[in-house]
Structure formats: structure tokens, C-alpha cells
PDB file of N, CA, C and O in Angstrom:
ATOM      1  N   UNK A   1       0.843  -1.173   0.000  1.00  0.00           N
ATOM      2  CA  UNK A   1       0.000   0.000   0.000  1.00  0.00           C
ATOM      3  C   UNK A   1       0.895   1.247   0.000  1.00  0.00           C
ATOM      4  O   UNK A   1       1.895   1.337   0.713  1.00  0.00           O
ATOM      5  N   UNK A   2       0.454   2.254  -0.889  1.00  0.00           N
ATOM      6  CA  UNK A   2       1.430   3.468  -0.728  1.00  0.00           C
ATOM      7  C   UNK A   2       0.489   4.682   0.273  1.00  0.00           C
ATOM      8  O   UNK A   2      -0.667   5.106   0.290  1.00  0.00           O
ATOM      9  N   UNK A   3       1.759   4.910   1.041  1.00  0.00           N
ATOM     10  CA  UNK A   3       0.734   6.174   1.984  1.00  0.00           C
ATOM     11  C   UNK A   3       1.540   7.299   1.812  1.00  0.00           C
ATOM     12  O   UNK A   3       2.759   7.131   1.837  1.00  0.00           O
ATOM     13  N   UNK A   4       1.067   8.453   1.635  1.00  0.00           N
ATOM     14  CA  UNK A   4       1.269   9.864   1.320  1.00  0.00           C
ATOM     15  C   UNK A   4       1.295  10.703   2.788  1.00  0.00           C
ATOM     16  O   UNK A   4       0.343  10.820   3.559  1.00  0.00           O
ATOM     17  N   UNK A   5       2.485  11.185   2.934  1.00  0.00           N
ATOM     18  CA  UNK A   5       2.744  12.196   4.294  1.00  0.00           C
ATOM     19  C   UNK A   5       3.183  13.441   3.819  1.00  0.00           C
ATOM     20  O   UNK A   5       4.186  13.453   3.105  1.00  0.00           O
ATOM     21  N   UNK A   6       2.541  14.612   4.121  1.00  0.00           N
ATOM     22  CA  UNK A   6       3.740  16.028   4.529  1.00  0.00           C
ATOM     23  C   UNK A   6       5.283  15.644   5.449  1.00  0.00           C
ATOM     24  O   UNK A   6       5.251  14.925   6.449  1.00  0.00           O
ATOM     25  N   UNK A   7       6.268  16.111   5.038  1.00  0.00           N
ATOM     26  CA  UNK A   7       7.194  16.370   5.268  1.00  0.00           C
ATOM     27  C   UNK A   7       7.609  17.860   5.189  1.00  0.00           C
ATOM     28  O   UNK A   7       7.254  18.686   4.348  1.00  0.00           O
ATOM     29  N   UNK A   8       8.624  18.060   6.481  1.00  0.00           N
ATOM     30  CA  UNK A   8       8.970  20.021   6.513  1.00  0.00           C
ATOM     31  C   UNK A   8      10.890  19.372   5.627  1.00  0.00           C
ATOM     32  O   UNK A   8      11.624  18.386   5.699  1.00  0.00           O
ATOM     33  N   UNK A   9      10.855  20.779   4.868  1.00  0.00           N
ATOM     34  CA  UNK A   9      12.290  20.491   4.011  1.00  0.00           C
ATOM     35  C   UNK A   9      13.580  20.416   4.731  1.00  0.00           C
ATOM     36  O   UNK A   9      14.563  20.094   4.064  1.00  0.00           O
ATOM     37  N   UNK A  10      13.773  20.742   6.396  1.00  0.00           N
ATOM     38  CA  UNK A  10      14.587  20.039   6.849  1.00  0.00           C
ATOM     39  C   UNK A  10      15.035  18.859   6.666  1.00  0.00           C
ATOM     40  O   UNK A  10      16.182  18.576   6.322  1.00  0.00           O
ATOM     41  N   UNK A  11      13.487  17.559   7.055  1.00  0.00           N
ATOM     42  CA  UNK A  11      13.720  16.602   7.159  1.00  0.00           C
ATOM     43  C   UNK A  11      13.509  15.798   5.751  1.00  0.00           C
ATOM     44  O   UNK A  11      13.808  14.627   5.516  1.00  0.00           O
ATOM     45  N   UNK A  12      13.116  16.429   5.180  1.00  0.00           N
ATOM     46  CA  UNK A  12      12.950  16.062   3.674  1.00  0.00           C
ATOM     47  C   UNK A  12      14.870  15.787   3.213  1.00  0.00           C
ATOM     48  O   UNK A  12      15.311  14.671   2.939  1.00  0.00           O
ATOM     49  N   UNK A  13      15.672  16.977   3.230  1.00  0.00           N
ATOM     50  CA  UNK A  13      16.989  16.834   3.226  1.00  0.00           C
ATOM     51  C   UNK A  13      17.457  15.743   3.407  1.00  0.00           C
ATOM     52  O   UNK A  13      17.812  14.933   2.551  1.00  0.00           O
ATOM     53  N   UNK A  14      17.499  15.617   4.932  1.00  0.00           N
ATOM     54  CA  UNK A  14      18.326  14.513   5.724  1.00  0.00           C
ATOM     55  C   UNK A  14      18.201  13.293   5.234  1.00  0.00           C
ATOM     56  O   UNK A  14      19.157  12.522   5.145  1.00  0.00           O
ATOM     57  N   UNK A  15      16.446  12.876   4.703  1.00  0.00           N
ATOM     58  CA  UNK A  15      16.526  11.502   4.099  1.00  0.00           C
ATOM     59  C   UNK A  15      16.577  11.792   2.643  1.00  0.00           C
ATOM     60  O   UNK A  15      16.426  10.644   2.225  1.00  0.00           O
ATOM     61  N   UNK A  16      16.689  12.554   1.550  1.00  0.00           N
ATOM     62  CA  UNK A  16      17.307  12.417   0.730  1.00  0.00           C
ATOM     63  C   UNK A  16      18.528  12.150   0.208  1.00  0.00           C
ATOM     64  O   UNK A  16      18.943  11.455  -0.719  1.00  0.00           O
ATOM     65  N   UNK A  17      19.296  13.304   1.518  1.00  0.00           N
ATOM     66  CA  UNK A  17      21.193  12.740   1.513  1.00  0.00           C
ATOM     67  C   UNK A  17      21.106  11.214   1.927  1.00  0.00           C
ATOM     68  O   UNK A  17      22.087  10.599   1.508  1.00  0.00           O
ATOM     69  N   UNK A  18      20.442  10.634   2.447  1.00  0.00           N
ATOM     70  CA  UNK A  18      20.575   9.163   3.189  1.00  0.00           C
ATOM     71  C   UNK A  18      21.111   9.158   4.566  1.00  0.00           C
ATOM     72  O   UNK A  18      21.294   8.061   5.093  1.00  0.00           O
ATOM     73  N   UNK A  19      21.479  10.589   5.432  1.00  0.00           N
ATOM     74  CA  UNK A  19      21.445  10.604   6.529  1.00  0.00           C
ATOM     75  C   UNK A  19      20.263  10.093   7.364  1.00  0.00           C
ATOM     76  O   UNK A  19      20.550   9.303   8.263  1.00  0.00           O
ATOM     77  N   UNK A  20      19.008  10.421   7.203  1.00  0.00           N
ATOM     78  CA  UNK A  20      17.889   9.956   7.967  1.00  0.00           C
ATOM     79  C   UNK A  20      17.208   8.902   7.459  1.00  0.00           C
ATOM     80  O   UNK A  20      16.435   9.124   6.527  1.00  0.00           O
ATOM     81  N   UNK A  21      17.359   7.570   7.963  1.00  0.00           N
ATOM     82  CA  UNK A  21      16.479   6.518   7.778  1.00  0.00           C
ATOM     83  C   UNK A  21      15.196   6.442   7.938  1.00  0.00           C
ATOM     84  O   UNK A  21      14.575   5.958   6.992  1.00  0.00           O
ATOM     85  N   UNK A  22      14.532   6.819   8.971  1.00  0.00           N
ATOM     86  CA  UNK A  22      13.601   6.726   9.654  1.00  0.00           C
ATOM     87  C   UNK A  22      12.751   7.663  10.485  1.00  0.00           C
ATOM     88  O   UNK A  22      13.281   8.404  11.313  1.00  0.00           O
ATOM     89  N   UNK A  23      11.148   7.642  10.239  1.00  0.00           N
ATOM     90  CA  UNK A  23      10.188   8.441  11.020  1.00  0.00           C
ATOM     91  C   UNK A  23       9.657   8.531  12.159  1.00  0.00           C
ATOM     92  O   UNK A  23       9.678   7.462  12.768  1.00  0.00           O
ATOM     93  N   UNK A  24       9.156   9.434  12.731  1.00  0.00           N
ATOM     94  CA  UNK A  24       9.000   9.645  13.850  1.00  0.00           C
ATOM     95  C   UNK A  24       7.290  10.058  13.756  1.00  0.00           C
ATOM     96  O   UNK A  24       7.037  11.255  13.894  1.00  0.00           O
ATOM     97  N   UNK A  25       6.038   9.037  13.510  1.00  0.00           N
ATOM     98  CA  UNK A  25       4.807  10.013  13.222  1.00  0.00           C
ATOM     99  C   UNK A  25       4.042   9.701  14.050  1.00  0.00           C
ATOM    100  O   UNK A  25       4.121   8.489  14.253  1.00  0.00           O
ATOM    101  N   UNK A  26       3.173  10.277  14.772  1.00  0.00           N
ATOM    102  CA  UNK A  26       1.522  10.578  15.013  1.00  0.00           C
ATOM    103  C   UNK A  26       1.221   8.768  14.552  1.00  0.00           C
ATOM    104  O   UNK A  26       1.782   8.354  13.537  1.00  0.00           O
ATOM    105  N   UNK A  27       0.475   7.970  15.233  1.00  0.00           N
ATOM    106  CA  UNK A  27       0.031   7.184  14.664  1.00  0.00           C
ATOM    107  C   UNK A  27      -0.877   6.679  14.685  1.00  0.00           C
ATOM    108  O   UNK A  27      -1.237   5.592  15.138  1.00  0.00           O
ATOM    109  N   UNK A  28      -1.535   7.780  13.968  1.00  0.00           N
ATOM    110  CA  UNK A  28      -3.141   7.974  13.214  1.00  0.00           C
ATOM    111  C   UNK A  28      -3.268   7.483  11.798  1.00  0.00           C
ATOM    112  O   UNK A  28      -3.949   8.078  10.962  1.00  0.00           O
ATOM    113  N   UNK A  29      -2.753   6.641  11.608  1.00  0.00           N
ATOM    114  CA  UNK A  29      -2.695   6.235  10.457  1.00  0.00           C
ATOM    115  C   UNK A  29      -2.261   4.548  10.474  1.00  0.00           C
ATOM    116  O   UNK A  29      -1.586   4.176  11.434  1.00  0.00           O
ATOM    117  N   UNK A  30      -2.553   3.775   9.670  1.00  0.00           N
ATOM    118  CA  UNK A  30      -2.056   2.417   9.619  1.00  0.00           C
ATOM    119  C   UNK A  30      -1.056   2.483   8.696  1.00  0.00           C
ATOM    120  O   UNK A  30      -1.222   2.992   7.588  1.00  0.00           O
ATOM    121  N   UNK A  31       0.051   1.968   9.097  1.00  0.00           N
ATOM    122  CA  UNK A  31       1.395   1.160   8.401  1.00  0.00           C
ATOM    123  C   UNK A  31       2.112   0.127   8.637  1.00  0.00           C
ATOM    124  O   UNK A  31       2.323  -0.128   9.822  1.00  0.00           O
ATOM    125  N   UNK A  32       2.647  -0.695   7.674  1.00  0.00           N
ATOM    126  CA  UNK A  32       3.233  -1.927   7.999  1.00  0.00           C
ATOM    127  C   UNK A  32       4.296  -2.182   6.996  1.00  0.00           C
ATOM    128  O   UNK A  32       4.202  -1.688   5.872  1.00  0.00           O
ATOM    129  N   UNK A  33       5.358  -2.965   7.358  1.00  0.00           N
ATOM    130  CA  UNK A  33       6.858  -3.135   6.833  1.00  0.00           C
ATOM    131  C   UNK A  33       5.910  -4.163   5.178  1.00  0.00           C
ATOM    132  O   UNK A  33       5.173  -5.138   5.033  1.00  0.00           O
ATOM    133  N   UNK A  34       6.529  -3.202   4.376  1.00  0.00           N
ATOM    134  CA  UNK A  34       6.154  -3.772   2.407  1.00  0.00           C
ATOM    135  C   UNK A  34       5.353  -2.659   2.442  1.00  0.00           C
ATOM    136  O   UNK A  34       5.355  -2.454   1.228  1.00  0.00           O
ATOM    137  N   UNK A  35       4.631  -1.733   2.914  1.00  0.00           N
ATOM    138  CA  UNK A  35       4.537  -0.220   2.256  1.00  0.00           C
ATOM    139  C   UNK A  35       5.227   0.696   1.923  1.00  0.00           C
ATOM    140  O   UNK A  35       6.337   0.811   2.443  1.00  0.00           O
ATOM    141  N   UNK A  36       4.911   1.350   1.240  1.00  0.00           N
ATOM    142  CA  UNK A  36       5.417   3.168   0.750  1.00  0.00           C
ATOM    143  C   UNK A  36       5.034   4.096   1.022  1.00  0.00           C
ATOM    144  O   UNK A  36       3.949   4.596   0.723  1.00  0.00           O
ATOM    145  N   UNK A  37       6.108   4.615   1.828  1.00  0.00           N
ATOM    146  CA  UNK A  37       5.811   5.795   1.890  1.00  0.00           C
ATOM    147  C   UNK A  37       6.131   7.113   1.058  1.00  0.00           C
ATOM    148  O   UNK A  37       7.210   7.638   0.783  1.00  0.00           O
ATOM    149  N   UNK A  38       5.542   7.271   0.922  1.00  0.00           N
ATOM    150  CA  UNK A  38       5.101   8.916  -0.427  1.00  0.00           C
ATOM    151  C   UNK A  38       5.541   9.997   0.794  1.00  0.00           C
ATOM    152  O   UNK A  38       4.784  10.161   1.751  1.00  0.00           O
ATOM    153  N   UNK A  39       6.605  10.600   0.706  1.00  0.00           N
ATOM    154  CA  UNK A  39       7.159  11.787   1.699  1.00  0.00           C
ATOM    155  C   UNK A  39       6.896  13.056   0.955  1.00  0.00           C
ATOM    156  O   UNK A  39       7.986  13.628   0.968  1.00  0.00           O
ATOM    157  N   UNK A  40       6.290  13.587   0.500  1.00  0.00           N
ATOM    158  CA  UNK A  40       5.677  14.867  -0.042  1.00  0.00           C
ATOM    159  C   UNK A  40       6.402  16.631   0.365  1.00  0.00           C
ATOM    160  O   UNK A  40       5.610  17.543   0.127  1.00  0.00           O
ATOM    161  N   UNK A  41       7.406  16.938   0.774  1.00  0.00           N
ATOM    162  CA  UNK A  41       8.195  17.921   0.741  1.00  0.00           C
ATOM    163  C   UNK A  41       7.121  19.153   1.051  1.00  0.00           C
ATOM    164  O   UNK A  41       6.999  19.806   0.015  1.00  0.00           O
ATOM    165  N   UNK A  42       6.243  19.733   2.197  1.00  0.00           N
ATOM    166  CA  UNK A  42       5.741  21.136   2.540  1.00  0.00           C
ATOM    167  C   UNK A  42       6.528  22.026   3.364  1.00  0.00           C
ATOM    168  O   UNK A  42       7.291  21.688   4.269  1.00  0.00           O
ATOM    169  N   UNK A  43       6.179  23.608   2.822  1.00  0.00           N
ATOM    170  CA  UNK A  43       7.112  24.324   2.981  1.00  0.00           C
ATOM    171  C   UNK A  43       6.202  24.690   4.457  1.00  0.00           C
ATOM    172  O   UNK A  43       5.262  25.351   4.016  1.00  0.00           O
ATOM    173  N   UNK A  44       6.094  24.630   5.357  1.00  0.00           N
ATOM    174  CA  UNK A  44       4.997  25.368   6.621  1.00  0.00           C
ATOM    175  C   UNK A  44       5.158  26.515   6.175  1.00  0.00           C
ATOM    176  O   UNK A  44       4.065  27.075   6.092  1.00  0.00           O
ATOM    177  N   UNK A  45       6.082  27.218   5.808  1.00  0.00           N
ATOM    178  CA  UNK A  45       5.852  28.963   5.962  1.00  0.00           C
ATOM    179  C   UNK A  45       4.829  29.463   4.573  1.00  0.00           C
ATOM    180  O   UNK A  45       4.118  30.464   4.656  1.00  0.00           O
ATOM    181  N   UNK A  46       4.876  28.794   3.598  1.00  0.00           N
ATOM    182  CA  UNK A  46       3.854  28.926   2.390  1.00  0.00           C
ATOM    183  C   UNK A  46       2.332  28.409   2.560  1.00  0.00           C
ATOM    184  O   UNK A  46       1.166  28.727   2.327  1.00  0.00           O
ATOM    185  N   UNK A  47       3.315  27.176   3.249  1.00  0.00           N
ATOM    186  CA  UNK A  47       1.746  26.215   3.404  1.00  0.00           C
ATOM    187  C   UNK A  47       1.263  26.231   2.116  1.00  0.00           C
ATOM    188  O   UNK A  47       0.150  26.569   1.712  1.00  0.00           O
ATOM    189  N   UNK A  48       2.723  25.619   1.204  1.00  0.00           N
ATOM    190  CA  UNK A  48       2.060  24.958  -0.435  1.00  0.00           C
ATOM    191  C   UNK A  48       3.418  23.530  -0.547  1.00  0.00           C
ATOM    192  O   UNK A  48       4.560  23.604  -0.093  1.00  0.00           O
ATOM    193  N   UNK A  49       2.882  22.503  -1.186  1.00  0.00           N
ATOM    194  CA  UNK A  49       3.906  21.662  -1.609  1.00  0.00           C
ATOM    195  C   UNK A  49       4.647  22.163  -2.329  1.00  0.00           C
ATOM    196  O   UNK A  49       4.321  22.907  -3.254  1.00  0.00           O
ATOM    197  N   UNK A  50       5.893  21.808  -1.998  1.00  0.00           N
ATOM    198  CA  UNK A  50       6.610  22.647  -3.367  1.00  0.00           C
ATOM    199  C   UNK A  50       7.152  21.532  -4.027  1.00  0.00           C
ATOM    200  O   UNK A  50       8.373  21.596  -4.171  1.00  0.00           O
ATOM    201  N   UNK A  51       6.761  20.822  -4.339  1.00  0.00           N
ATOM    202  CA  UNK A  51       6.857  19.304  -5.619  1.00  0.00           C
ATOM    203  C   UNK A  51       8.216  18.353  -5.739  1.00  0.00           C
ATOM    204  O   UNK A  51       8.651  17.567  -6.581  1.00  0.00           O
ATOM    205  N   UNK A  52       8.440  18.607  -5.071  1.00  0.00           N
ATOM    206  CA  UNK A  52       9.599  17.304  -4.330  1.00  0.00           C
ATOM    207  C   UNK A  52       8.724  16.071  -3.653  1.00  0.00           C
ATOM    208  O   UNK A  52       7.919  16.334  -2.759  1.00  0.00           O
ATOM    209  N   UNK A  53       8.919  14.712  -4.119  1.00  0.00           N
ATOM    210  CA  UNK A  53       8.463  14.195  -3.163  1.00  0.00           C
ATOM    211  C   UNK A  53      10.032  12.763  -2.874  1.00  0.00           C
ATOM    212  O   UNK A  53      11.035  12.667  -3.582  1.00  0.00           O
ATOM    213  N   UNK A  54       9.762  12.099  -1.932  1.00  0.00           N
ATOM    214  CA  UNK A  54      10.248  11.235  -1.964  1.00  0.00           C
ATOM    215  C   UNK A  54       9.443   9.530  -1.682  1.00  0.00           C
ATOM    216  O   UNK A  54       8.507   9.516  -0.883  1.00  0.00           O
ATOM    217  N   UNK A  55       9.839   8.243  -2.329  1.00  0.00           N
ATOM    218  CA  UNK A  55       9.557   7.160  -1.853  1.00  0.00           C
ATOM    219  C   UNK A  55      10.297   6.123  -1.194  1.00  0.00           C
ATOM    220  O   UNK A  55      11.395   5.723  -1.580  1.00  0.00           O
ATOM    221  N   UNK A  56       9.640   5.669  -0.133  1.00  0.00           N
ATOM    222  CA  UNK A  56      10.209   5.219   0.859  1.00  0.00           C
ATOM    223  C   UNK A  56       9.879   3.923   0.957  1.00  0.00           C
ATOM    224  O   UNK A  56       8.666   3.998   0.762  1.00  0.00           O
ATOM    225  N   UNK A  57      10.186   2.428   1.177  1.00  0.00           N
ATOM    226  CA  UNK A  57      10.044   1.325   1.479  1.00  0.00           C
ATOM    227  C   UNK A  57      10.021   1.016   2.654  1.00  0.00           C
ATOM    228  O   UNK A  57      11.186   0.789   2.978  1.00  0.00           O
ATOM    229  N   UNK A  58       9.056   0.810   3.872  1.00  0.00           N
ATOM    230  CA  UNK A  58       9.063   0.858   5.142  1.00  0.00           C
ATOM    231  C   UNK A  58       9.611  -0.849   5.477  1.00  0.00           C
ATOM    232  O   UNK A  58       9.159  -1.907   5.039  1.00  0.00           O
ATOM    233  N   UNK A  59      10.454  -0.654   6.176  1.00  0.00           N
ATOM    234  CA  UNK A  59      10.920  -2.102   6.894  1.00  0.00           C
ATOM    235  C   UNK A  59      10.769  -2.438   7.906  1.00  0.00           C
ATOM    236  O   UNK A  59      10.828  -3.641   8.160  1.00  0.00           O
ATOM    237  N   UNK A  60      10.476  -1.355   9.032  1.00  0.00           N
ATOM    238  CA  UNK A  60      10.115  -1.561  10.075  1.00  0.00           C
ATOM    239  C   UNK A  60       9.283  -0.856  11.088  1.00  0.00           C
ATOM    240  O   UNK A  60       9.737   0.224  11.467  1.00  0.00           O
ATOM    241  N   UNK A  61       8.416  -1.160  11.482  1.00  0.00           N
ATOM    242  CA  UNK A  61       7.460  -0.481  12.417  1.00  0.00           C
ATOM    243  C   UNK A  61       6.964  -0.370  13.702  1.00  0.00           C
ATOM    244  O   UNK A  61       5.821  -0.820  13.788  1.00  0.00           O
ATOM    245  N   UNK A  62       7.424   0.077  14.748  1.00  0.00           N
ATOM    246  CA  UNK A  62       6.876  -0.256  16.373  1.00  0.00           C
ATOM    247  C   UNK A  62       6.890   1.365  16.660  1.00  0.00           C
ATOM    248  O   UNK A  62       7.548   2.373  16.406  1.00  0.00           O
ATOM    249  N   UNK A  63       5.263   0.757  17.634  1.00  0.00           N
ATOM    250  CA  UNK A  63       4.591   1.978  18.599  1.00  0.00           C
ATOM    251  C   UNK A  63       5.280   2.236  19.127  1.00  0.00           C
ATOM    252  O   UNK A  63       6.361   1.662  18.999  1.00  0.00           O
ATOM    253  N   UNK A  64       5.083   3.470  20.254  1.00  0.00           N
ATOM    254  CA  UNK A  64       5.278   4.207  21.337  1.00  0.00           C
ATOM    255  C   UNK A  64       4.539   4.961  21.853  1.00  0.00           C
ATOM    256  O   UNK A  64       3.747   5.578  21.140  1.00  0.00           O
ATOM    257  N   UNK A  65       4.553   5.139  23.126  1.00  0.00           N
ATOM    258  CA  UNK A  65       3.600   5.971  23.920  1.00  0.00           C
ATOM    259  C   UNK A  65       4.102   7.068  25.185  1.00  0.00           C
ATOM    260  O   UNK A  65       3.355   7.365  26.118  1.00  0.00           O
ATOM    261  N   UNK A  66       5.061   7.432  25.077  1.00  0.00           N
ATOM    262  CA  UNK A  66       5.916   8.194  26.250  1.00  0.00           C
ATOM    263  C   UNK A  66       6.580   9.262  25.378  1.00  0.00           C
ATOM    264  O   UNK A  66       7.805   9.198  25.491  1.00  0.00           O
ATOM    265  N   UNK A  67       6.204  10.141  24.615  1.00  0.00           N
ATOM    266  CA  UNK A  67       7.151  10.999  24.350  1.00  0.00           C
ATOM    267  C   UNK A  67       5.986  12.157  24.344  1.00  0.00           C
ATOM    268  O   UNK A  67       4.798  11.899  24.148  1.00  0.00           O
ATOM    269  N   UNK A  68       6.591  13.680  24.627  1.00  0.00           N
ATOM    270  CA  UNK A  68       6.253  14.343  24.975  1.00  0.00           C
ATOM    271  C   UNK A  68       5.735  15.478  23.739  1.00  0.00           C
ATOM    272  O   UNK A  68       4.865  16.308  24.001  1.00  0.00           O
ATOM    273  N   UNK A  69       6.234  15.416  22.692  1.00  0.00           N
ATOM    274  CA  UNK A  69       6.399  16.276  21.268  1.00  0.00           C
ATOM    275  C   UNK A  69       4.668  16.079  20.709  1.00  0.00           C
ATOM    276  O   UNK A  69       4.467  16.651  19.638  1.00  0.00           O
ATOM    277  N   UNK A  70       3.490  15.382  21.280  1.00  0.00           N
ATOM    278  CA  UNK A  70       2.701  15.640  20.970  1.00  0.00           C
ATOM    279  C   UNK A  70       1.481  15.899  22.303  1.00  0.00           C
ATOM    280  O   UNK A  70       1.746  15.833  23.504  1.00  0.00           O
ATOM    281  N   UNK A  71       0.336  16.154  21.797  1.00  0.00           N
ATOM    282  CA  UNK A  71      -0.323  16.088  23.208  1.00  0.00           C
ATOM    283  C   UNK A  71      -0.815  15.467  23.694  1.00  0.00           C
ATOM    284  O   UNK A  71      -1.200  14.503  23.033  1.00  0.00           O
ATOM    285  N   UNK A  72      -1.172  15.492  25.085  1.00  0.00           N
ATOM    286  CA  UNK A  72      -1.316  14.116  25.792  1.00  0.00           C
ATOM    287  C   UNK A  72      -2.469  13.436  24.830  1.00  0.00           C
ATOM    288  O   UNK A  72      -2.441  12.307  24.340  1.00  0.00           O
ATOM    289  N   UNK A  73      -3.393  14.350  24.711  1.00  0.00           N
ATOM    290  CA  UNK A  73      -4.684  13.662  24.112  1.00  0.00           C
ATOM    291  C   UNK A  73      -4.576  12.836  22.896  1.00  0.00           C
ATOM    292  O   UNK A  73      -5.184  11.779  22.729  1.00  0.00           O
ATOM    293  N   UNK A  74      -3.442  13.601  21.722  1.00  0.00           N
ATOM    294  CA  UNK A  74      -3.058  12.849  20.583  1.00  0.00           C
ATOM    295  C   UNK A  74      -2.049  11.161  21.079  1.00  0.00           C
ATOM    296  O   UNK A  74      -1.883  10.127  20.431  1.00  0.00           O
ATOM    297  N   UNK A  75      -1.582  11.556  22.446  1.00  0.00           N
ATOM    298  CA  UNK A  75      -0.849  10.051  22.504  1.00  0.00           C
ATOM    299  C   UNK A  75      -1.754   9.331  22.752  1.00  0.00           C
ATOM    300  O   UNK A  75      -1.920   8.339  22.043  1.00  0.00           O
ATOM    301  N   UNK A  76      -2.690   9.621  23.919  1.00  0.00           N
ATOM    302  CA  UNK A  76      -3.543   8.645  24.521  1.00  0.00           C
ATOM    303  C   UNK A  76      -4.360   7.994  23.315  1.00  0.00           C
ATOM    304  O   UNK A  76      -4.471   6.799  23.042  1.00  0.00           O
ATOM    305  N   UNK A  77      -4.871   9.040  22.703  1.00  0.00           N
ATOM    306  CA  UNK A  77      -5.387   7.814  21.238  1.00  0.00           C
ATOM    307  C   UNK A  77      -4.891   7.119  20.631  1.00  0.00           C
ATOM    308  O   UNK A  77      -5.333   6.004  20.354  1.00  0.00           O
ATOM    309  N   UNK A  78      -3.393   7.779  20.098  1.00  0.00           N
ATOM    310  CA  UNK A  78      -2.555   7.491  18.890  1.00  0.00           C
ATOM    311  C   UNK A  78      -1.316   6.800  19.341  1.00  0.00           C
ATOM    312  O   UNK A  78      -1.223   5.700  18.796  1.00  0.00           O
ATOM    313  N   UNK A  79      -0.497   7.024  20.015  1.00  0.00           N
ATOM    314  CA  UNK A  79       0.487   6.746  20.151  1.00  0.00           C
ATOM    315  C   UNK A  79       1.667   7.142  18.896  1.00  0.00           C
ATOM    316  O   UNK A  79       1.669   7.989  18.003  1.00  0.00           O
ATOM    317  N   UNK A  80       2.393   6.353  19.211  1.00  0.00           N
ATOM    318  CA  UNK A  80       3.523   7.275  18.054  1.00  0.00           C
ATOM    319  C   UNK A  80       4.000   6.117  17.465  1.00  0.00           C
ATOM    320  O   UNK A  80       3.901   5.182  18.259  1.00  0.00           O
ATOM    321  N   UNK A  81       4.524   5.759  16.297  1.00  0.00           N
ATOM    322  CA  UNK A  81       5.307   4.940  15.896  1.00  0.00           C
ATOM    323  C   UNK A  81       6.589   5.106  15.030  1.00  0.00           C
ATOM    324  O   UNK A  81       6.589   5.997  14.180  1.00  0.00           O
ATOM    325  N   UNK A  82       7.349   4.551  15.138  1.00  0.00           N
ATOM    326  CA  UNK A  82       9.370   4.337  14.250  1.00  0.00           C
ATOM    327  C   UNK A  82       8.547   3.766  13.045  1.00  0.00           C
ATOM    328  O   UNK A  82       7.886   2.742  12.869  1.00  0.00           O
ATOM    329  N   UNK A  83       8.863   4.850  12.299  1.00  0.00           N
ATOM    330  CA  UNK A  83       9.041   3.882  10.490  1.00  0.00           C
ATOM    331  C   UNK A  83      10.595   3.875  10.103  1.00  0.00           C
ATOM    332  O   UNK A  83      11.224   4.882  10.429  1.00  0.00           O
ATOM    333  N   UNK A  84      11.178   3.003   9.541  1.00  0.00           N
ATOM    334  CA  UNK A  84      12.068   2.415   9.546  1.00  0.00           C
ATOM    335  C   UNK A  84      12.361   2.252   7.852  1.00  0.00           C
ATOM    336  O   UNK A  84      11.510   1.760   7.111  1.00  0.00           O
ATOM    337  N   UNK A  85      13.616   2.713   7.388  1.00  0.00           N
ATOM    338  CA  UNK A  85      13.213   2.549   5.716  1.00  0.00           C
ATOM    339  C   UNK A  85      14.666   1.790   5.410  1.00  0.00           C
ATOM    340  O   UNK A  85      14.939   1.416   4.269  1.00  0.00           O
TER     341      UNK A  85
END
């Protein structure tokens, strides 16, 4: 299955050079290791895609529930999960 995410062009960078393997998302969404991920390049300060995208082969996937970068209410539903490419 291919799934489509915003990405900010920091981190868009890092996994294009091949420095950054792996995501850190919200996990409001279903994913599992043999999907794609579609990394879509948004600028926040335009708040327009600016047409970069990247594809990603996910290899690995596990929850989490202890980190602080979202709010309590989004963990308690969602939790967070490592995508892994």
C-alpha cells in the first residue's frame, strides 16, 4: 500500500542525503513493513507543496507511547510509531 505524508524540508533533506532513515509520526494512520511511503516535501511557511516528493520502502514499524512532542490527548489515542526505511 502506498501512503502519502507532509514532510517540513529540513527533514525532507536529511533523508534524501541518506542521513535519515527513519520516522517519527503521530500514529493515526495504519502502516506496515512492504509499504510506501510517499514523503511529499511542505514548505509550513507557504503552506504549499513545493513538488519534491520522496519514496520510501518501510521495513520496520513499532509503537510508542511516552514521548512528549505531541499532546497528551493525541498520545492517549494514537500513540507514536518508528518507520524504519
Amino acid at each position: 500500500m502506498e501512503i502519502e505524508k507532509k514532510i517540513w524540508p529540513q527533514y525532507f533533506e536529511k533523508i534524501l542525503s541518506g542521513e535519515k532513515k527513519f520516522e517519527i509520526r503521530l500514529a493515526d494512520f495504519e502502516v506496515n513493513s512492504g509499504d510506501v511511503l510517499v514523503l511529499r516535501e511542505w514548505n509550513p511557511e507557504t503552506k504549499e507543496y513545493t513538488g519534491r516528493k520522496i519514496e520510501k520502502m518501510v521495513k520496520y514499524v513499532s509503537k510508542i507511547n511516552n514521548l512528549s512532542t505531541y499532546s497528551k490527548e493525541q498520545m492517549e489515542k494514537y500513540g507514536l510509531q518508528v518507520i524504519g526505511f
